[in-house]
N, CA, C and O atoms as a GROMACS GRO file, in nm:
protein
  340
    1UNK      N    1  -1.369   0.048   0.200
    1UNK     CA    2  -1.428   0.039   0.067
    1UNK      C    3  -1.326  -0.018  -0.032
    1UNK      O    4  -1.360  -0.090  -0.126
    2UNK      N    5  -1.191   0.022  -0.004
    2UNK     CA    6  -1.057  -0.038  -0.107
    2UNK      C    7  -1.092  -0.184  -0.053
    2UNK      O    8  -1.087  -0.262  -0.148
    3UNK      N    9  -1.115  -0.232   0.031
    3UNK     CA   10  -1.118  -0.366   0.053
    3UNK      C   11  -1.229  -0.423  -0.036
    3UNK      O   12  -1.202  -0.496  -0.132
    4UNK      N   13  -1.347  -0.391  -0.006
    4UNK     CA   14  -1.425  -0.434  -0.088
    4UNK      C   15  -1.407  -0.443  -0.242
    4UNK      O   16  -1.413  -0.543  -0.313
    5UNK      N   17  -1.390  -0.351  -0.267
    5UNK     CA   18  -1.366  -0.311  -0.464
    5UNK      C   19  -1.239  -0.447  -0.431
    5UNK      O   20  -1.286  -0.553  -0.471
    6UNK      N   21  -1.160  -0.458  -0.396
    6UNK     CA   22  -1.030  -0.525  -0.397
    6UNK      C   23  -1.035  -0.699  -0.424
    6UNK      O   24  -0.971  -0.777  -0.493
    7UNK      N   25  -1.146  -0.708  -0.334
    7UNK     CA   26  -1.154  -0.868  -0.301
    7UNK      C   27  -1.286  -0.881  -0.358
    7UNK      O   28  -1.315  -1.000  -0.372
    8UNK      N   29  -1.397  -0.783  -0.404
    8UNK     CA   30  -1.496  -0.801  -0.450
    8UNK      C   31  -1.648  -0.859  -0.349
    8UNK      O   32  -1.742  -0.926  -0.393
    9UNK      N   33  -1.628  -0.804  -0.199
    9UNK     CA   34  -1.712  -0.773  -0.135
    9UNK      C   35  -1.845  -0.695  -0.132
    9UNK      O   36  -1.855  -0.578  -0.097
   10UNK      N   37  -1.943  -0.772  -0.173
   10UNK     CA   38  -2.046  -0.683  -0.164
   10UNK      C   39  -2.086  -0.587  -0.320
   10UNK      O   40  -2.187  -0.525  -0.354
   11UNK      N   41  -1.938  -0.615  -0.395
   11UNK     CA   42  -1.919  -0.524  -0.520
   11UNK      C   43  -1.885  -0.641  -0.619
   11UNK      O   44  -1.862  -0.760  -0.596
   12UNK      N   45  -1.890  -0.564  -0.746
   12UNK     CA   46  -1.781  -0.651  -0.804
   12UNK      C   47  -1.649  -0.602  -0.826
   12UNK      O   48  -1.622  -0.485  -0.852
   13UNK      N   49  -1.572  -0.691  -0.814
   13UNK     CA   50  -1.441  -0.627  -0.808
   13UNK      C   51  -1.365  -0.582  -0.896
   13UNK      O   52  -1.337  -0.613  -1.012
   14UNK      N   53  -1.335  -0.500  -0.823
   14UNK     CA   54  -1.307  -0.381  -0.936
   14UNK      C   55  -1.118  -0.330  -0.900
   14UNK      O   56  -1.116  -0.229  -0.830
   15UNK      N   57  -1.002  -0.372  -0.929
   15UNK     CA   58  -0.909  -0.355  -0.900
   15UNK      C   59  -0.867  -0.140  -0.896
   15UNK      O   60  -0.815  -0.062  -0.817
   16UNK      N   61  -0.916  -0.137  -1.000
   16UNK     CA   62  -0.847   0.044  -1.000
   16UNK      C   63  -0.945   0.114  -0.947
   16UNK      O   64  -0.938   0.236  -0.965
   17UNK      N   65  -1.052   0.065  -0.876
   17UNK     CA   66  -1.219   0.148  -0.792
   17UNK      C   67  -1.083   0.133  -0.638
   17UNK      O   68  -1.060   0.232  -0.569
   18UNK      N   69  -1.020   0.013  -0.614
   18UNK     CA   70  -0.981   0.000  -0.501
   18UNK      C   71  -0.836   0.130  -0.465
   18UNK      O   72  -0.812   0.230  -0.398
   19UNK      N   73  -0.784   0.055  -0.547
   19UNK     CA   74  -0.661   0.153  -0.580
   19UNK      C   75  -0.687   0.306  -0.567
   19UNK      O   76  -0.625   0.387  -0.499
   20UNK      N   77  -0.780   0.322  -0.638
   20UNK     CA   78  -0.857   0.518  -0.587
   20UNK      C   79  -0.877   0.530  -0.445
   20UNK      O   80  -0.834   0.623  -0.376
   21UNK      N   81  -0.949   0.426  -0.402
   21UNK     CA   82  -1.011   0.422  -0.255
   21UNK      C   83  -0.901   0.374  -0.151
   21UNK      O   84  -0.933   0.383  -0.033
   22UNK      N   85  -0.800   0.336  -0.175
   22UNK     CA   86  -0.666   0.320  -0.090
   22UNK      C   87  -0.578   0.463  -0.120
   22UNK      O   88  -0.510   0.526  -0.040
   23UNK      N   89  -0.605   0.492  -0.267
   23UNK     CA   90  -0.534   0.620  -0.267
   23UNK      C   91  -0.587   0.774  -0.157
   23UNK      O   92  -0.534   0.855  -0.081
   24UNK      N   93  -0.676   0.754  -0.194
   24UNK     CA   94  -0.747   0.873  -0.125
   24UNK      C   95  -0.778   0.848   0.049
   24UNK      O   96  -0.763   0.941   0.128
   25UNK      N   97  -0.808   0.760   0.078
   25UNK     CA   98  -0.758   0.743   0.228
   25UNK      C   99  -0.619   0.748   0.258
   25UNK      O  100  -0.594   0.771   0.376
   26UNK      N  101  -0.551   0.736   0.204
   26UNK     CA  102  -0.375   0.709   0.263
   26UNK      C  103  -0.340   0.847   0.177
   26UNK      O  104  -0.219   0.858   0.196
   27UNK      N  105  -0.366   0.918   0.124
   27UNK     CA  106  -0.375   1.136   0.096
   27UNK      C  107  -0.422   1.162   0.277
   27UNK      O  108  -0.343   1.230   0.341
   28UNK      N  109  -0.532   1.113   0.344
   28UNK     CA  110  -0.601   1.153   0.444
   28UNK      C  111  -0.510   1.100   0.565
   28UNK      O  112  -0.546   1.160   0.666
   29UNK      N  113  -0.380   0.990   0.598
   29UNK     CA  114  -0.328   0.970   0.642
   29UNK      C  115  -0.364   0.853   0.720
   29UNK      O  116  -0.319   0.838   0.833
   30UNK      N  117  -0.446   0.765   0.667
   30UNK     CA  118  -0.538   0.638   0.676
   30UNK      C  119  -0.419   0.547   0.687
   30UNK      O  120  -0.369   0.536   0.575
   31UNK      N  121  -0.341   0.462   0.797
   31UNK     CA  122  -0.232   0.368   0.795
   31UNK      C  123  -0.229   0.239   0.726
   31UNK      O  124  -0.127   0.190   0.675
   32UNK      N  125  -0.336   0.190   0.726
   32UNK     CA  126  -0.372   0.069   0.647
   32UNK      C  127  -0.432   0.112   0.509
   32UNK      O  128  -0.463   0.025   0.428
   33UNK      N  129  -0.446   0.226   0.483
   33UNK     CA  130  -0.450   0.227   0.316
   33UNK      C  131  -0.354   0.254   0.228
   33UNK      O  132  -0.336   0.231   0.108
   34UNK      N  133  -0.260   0.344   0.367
   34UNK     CA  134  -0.086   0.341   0.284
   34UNK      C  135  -0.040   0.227   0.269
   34UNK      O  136   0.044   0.218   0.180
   35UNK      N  137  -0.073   0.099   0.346
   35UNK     CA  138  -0.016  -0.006   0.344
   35UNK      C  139  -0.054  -0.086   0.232
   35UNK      O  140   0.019  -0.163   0.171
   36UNK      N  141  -0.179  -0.061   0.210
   36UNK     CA  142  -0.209  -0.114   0.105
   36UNK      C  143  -0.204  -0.082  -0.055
   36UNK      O  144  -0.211  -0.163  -0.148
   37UNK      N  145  -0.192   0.053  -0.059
   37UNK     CA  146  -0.146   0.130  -0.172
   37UNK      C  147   0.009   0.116  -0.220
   37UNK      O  148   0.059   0.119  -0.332
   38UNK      N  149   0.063   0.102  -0.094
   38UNK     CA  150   0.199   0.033  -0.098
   38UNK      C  151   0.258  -0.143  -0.158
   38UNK      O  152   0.352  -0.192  -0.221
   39UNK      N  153   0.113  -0.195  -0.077
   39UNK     CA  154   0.136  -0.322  -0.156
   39UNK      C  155   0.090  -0.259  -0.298
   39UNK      O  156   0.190  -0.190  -0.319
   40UNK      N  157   0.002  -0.235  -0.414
   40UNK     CA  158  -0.024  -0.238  -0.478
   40UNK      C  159   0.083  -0.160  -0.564
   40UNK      O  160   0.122  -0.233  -0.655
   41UNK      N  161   0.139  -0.046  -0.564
   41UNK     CA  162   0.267  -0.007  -0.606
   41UNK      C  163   0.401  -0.105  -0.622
   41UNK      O  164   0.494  -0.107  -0.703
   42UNK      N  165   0.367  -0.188  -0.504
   42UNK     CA  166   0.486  -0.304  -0.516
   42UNK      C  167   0.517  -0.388  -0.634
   42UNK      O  168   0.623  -0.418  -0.689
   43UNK      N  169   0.379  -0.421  -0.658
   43UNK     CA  170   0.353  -0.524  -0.740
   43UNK      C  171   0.275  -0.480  -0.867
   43UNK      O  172   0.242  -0.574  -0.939
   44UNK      N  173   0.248  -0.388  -0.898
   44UNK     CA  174   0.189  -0.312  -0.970
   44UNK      C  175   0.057  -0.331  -1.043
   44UNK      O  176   0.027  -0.331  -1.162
   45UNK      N  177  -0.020  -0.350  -0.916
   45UNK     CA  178  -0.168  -0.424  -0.939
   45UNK      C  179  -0.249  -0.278  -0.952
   45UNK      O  180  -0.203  -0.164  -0.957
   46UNK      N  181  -0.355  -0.314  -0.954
   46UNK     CA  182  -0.441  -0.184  -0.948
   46UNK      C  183  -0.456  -0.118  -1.067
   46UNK      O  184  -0.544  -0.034  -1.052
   47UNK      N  185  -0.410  -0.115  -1.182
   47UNK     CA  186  -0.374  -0.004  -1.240
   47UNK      C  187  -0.263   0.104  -1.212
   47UNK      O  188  -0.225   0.193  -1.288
   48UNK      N  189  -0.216   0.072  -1.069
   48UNK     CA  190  -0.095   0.175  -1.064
   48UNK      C  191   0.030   0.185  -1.134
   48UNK      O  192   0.089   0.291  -1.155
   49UNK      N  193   0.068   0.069  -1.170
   49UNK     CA  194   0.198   0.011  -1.269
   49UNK      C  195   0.321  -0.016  -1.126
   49UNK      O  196   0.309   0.013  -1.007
   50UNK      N  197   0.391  -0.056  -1.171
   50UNK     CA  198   0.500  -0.137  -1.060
   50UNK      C  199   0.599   0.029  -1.017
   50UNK      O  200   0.662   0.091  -1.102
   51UNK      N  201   0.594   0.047  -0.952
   51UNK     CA  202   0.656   0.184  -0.895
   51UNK      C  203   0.769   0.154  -0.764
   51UNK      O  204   0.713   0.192  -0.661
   52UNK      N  205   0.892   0.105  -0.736
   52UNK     CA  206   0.950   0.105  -0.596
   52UNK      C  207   0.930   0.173  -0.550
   52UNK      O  208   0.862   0.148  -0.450
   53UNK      N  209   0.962   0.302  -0.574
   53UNK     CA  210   0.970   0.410  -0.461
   53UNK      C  211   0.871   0.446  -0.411
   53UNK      O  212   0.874   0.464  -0.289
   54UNK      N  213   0.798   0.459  -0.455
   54UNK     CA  214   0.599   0.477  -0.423
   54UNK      C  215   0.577   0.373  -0.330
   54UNK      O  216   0.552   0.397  -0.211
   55UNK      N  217   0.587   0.230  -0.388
   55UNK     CA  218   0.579   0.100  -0.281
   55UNK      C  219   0.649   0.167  -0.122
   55UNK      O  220   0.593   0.202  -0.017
   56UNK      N  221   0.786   0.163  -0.162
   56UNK     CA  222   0.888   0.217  -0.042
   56UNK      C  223   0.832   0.322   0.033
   56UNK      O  224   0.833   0.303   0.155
   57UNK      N  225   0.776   0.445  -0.015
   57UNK     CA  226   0.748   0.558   0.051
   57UNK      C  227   0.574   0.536   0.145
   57UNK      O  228   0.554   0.574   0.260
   58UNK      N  229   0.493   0.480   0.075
   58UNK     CA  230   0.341   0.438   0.114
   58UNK      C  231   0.370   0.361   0.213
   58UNK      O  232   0.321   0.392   0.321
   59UNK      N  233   0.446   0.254   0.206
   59UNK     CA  234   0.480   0.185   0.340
   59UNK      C  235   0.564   0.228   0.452
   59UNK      O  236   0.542   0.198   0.569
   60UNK      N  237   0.660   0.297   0.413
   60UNK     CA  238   0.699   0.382   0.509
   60UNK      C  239   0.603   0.465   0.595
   60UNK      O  240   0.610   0.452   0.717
   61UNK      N  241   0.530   0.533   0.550
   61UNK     CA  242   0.463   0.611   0.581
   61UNK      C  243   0.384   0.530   0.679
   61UNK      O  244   0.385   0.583   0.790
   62UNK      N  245   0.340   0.456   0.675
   62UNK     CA  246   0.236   0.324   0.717
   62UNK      C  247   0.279   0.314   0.887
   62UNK      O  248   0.230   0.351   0.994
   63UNK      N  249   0.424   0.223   0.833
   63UNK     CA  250   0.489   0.177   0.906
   63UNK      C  251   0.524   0.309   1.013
   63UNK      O  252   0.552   0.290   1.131
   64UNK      N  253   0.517   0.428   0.957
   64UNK     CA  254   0.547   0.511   1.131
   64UNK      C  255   0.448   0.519   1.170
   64UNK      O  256   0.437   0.566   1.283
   65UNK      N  257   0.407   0.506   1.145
   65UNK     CA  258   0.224   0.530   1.227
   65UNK      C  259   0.178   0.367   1.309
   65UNK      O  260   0.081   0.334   1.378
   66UNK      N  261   0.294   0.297   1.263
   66UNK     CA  262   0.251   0.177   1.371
   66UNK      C  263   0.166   0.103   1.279
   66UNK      O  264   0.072   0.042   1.330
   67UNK      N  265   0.178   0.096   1.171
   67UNK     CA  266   0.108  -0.061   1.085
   67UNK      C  267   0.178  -0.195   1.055
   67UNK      O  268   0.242  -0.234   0.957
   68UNK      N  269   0.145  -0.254   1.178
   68UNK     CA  270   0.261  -0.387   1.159
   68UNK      C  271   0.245  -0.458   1.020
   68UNK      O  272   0.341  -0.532   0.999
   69UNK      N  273   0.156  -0.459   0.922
   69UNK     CA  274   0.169  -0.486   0.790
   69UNK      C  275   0.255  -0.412   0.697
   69UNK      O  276   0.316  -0.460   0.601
   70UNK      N  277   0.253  -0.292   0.734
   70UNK     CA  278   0.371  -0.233   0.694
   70UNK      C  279   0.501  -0.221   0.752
   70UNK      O  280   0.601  -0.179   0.695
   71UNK      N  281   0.496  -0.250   0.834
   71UNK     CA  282   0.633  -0.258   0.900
   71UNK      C  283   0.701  -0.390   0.859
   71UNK      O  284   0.823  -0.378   0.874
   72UNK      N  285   0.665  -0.520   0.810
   72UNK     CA  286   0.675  -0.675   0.796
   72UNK      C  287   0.694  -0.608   0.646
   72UNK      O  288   0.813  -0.600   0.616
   73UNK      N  289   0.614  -0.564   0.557
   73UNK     CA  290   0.634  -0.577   0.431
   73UNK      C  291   0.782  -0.453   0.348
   73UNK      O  292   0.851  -0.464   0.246
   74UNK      N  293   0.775  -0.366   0.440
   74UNK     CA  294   0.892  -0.269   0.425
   74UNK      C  295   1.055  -0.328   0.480
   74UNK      O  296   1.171  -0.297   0.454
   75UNK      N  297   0.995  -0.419   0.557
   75UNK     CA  298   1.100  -0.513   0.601
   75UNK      C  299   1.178  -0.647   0.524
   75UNK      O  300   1.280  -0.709   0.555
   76UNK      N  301   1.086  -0.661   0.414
   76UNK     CA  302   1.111  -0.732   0.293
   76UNK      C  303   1.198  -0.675   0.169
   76UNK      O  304   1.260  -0.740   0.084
   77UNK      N  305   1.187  -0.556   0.180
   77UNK     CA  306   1.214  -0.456   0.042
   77UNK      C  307   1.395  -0.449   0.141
   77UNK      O  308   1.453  -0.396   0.236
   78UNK      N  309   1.415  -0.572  -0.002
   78UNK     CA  310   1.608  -0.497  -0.046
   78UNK      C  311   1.641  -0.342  -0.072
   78UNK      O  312   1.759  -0.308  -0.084
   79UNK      N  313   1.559  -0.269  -0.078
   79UNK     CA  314   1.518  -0.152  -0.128
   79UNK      C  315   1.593  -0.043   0.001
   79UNK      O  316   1.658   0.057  -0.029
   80UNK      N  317   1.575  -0.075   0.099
   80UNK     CA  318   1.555  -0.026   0.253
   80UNK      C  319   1.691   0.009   0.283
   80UNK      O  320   1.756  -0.094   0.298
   81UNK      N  321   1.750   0.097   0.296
   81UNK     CA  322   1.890   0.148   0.356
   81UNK      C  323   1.863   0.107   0.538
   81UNK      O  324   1.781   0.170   0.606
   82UNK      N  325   1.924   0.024   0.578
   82UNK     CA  326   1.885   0.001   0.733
   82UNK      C  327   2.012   0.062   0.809
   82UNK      O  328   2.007   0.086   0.930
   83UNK      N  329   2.130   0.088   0.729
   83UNK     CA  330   2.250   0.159   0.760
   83UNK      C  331   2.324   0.071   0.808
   83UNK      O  332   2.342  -0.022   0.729
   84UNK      N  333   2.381   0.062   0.914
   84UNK     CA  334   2.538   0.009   0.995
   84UNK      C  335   2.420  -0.054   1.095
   84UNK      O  336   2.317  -0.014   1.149
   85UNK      N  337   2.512  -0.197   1.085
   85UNK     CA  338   2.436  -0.313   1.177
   85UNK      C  339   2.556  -0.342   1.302
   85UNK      O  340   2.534  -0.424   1.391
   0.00000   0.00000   0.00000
């Protein structure tokens, strides 16, 4: 449904209808809505406002659960302590 509200499928689009509906699936432990709540924290679309750590933590979260969109986009963030290479 965040997809839809998002891209305006079927709806009209509605950026902060999506943002609720990515929020509340990724509360439920939904991998691709952390990922996407994560993008939206990144960039501070939605109505969420630009948040790193929120971005950082939603994708994290994502990313252990095996969301290669989150794993690619958490992999972008200078943000990321990767430790001793």
């Amino acid at each position: 449904l965040g997809v839809c509200y998002r891209d305006g499928e079927g709806v009209t689009a509605d950026q902060a209808a999506a943002a609720e509906c990515f929020r509340l699936a990724a509360e439920q432990n939904h991998a691709a809505a952390q990922s996407e709540l994560g993008n939206l924290y990144a960039c501070g679309a939605g109505g969420v406002g630009r948040d790193v750590s929120a971005a950082l933590a939603w994708r994290r979260r994502a990313a252990e659960q095996g969301d290669p969109k989150a794993m690619y986009n958490l992999s972008l963030m200078p943000e990321v302590d990767w430790g001793e290479r």
